[in-house]
N, C-alpha and C positions, 0 to 999 in steps of 0.2 A: 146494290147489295154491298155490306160490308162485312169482309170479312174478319176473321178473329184472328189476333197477333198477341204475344208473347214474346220478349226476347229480356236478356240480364242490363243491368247497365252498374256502373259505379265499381267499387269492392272492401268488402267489408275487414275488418280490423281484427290483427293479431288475436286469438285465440290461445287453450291450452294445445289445440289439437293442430293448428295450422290457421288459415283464415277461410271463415265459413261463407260458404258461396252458396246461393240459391240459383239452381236452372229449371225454367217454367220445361213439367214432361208434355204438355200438351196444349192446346191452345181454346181459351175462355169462350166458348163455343154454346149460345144462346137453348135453354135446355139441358146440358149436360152437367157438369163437373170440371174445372179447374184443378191440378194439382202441380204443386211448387214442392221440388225435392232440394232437402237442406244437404249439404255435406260440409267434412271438415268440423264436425261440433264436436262438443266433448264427449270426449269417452265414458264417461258416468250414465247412465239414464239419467234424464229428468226432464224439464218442460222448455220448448221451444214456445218463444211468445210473438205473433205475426199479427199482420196491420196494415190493413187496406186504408189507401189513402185518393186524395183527390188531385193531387197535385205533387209534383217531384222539383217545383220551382220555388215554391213562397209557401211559407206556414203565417201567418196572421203577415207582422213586418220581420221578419225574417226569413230572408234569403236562404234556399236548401240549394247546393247538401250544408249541413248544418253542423259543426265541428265540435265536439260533446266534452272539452274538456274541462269546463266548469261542472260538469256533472258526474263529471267524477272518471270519465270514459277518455283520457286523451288516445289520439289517433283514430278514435272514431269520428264516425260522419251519422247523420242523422237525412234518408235521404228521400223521405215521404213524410208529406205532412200528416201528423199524428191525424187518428178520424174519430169521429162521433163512436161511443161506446158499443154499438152492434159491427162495427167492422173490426175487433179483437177478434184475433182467435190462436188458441192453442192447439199443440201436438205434444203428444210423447219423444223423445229422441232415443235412439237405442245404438250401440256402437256406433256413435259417432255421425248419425244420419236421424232424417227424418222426413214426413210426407206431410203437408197441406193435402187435402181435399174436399174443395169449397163447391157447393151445388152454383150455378150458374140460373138466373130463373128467368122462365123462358116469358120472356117479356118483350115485343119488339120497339118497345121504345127506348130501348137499351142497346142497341144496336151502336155499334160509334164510340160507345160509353169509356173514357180513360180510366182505368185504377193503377194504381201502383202498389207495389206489395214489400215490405221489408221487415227482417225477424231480429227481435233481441233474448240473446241466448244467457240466461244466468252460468255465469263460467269462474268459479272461486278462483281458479288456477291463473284466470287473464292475466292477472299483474297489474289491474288498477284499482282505485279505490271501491267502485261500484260492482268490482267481481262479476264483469259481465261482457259479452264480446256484441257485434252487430255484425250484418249480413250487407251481401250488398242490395242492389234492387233489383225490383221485374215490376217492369210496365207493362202493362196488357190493354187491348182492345176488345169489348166485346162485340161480337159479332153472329156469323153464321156460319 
């Protein structure tokens, strides 16, 4: 049997509000629900943007973590490889926080299964050209 893990790794890049950190509250547990709590976001509401990915090593030939300052993001890192257009997903942010909660589908051929999770926060206040801050990661296992 394998079990299900969750843990942070990396750290995400100057904010308005401090640097926005993701802690997995529970663990990606086959059947259930998934939730990653954001904090340190901006203090505005608005939309936190999150992104399951397959890998936290290599995006096509690029090496992650992936250093964003042609993009307008210096001092960010880019640290899961983007995914296929069904692993987006948003939340609302409200004082400076916010929740992930992703169904887990009870599948056991998924068991084992790596994802990696990382959010990009539109943040005007950041101070760089793309007005936007990044989080750091969470790897997860799915499991039981």
């Amino acid at each position: 049997n394998e079990l299900a893990a969750a843990w942070p790794y990396g750290v995400g890049c100057p904010g308005s509000n401090g640097i926005p950190t993701l802690v997995p509250w529970n663990q990606p547990v086959l059947g259930g629900t998934f939730q990653i709590q954001g904090t340190n976001l901006p203090t505005q509401p608005g939309l936190a943007i999150g992104f399951f990915g397959f890998s936290m090593t290599s995006w096509g030939f690029n090496v992650l973590p992936y250093e964003l300052t042609q993009q307008g993001m210096p001092g960010c890192w880019l640290r899961v490889a983007p995914p296929p257009p069904g692993l987006i997903t948003s939340t609302f942010t409200a004082n400076g926080q916010c929740t992930w909660t992703e169904p887990v589908p009870l599948a056991p051929w998924l068991i084992g299964l790596q994802l990696y999770f990382q959010a990009l926060i539109p943040d005007q206040a950041a101070g760089n050209a793309l007005g936007a801050t990044a989080t750091n990661g969470i790897a997860a296992t799915l499991g039981l």
